[in-house]
C-alpha positions in Angstrom: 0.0 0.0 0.0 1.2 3.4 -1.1 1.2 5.8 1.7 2.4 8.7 -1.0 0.8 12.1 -1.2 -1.9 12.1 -4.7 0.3 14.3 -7.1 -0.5 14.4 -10.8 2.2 13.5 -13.5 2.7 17.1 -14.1 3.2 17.2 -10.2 5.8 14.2 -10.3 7.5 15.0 -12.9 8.2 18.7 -11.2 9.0 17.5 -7.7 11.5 14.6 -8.9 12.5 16.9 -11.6 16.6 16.0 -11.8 15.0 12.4 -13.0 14.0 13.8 -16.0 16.5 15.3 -17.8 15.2 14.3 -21.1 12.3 16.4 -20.6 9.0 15.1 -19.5 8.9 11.8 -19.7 5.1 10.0 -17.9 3.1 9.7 -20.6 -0.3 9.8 -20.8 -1.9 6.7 -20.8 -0.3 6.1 -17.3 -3.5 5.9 -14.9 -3.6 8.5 -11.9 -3.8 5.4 -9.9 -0.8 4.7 -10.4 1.2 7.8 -9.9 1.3 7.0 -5.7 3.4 4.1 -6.8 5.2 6.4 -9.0 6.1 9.0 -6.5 7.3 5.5 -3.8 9.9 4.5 -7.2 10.8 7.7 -7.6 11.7 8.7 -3.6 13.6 5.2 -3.6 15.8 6.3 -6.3 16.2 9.8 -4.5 16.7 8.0 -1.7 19.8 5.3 -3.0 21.6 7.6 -5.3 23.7 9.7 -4.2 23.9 13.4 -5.5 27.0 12.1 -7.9 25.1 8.8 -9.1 22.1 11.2 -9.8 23.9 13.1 -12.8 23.9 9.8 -14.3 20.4 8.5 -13.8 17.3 10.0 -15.6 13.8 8.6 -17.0 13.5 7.8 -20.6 9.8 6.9 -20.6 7.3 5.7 -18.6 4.1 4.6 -19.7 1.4 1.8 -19.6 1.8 -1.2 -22.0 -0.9 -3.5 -22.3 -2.5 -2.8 -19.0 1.2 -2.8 -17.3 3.7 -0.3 -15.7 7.2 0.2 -17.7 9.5 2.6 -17.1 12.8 3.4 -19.1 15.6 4.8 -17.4 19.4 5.8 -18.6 21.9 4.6 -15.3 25.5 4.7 -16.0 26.5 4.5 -12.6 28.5 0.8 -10.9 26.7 -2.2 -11.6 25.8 -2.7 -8.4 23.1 0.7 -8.2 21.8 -0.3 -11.7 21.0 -3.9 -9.9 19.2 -1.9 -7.4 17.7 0.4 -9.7 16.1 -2.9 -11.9 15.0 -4.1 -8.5 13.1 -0.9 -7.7 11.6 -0.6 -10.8 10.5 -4.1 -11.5 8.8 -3.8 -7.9 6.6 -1.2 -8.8 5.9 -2.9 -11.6 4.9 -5.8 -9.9 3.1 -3.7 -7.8 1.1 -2.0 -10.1 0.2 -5.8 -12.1 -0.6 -7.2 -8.2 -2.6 -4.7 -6.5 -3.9 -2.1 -8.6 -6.8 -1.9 -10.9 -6.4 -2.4 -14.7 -8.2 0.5 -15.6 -7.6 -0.1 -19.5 -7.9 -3.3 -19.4 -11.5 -3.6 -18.5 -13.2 -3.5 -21.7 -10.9 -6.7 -23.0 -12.4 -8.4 -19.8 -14.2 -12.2 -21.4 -16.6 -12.1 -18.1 -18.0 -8.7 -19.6 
């Protein structure tokens, strides 16, 4: 359960701005729901990099997929953060796929 303050993309994307020095980078067909497990990722990687290892880390995209959570980065820090970095990303993945709703995938639903 996310305990994360409800901020839009727009919102994100402002307060965690050094992650996106590509320019925006949440696209739009990422639900609301999902940005308070957006803002957790996002604080973890605030949270493990150091202000060095930050230069080098940014967002590429991140989007939905087929009812999923995916998020692109650029990491050239040591091996050992990108590990870390894949392990906090594929968690909010999972914990997107796990406990939140599927908001686009209800009309593809074959109990409908």
């Amino acid at each position: 359960m996310s305990t994360s303050p409800m901020m839009t993309a727009e919102e994100l994307m402002e307060r965690f701005s050094w992650q996106f020095k590509a320019g925006p980078r949440i696209c739009g067909s990422v639900p609301p729901s999902w940005n308070g497990v957006l803002f957790d990722l996002m604080l973890a990687v605030e949270n493990f990099l150091s202000p060095d290892e930050q230069e080098r880390f940014w967002w590429t995209d991140i989007k939905e997929k087929r009812g999923e959570l995916r998020a692109y980065y650029v990491n050239d820090n040591e091996e050992d953060k990108e590990r870390e970095v894949a392990s906090l990303v594929e968690h909010a993945e999972n914990r997107v796929e796990q406990t939140l709703p599927k908001e686009g995938m209800r009309l593809f639903s074959p109990y409908r």
